[in-house]
N, C-alpha and C positions, 0 to 999 in steps of 0.2 A: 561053371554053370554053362550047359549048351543053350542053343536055340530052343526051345519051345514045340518048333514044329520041326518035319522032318527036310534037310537042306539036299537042294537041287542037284543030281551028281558034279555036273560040272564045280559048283562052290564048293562043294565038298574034296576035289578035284585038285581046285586052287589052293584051299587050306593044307593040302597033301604039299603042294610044290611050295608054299610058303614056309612049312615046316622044314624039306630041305635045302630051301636055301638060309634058313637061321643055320643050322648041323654046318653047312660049309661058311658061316661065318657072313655071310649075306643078312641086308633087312628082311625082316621075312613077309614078302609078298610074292603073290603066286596071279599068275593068270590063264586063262583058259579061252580059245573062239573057238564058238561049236556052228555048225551051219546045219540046220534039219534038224537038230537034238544030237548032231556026231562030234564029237572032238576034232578039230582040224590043227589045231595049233594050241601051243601050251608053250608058258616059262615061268622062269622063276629071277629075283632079281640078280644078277651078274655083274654088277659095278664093280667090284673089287676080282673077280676072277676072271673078267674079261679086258682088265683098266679101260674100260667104255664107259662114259657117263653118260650114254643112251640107252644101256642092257637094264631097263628097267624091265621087268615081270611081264609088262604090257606091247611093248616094243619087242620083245622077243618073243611072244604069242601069236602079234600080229605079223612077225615074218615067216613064222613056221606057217602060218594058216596062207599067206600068201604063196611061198612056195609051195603048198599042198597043191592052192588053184590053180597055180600058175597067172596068178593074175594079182596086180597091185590092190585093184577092186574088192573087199571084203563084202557086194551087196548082200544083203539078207543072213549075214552073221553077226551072231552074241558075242560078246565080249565079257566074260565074269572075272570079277579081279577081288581081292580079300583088302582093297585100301582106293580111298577115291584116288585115280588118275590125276597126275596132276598136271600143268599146262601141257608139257612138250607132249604128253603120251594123250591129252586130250586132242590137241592137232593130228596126231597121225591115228585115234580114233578119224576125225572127223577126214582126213583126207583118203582114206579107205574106206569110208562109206558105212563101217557099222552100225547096220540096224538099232542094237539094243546094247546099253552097261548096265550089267548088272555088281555093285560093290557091294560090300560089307561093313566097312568103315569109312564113315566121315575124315575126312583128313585138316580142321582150321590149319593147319601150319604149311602144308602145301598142295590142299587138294585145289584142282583148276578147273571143277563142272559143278558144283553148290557151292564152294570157298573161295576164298582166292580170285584168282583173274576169271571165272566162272565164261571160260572158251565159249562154250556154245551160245550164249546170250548176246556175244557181240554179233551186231550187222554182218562183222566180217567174214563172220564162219559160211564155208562154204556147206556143210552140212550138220543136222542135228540130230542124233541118235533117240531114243529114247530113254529114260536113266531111272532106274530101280534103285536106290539106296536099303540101306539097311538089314541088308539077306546075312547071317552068319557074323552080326557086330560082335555079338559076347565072344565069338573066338578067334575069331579075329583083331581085337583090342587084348585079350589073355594070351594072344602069341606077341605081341608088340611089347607089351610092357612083359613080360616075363627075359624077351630079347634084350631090352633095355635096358633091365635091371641087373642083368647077369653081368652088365658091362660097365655099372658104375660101381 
């Protein structure tokens, strides 16, 4: 079952890059920074084919978007991902400055911006984006468990 209404290209974008990195054996979450409505950055999760336990979806959006600008600064870019962020990739949100997350799924088990260590709510955050949940759940929760299930 899809969404209801019709989803933002960027999510729709993400759900593309989350689908290939299930095909290559990846969790499949995808991410996407747009700045103005443009794509600047995009990935997909890479932990196993980059043996990085940083190449999270989200982390490697925000590098491609930074090398676009040439600057570490993401001011006044979206950030869409198909799973909540969770702490480490909520820090390097908040340390590049993204305006906006927009996710798809809740993540209880380790999402770090409504779950979890919930990053932005601490004093210590040096910045707070603003956070859209719930864009593209139904298929984004139907790629997860479909991923899952293939593998027990």
């Amino acid at each position: 079952m899809a969404s209801p209404f019709p989803l933002p290209d960027p999510m729709r974008r993400a759900l593309d890059l989350a689908r290939e990195a299930a095909i290559a054996g990846e969790v499949p979450i995808g991410a996407v920074v747009t700045r103005d409505g443009h794509v600047i950055g995009e990935g997909e999760n890479r932990n196993r084919r980059d043996s990085d336990p940083t190449a999270h979806a989200e982390i490697v959006a925000i590098r491609a978007a930074a090398r676009h600008l040439s600057d570490f600064r993401l001011t006044g870019c979206d950030l869409w991902v198909t799973l909540e962020p969770c702490a480490m990739c909520a820090g390097a949100i908040s340390h590049a400055r993204i305006a906006r997350v927009y996710y798809a799924l809740s993540d209880p088990k380790g999402g770090g911006i409504e779950q979890g260590a919930r990053v932005f709510a601490r004093p210590q955050c040096l910045h707070r984006p603003e956070i859209y949940g719930g864009i593209a759940e139904v298929e984004a929760s139907a790629l997860l468990r479909d991923f899952f299930a293939a593998r027990r």
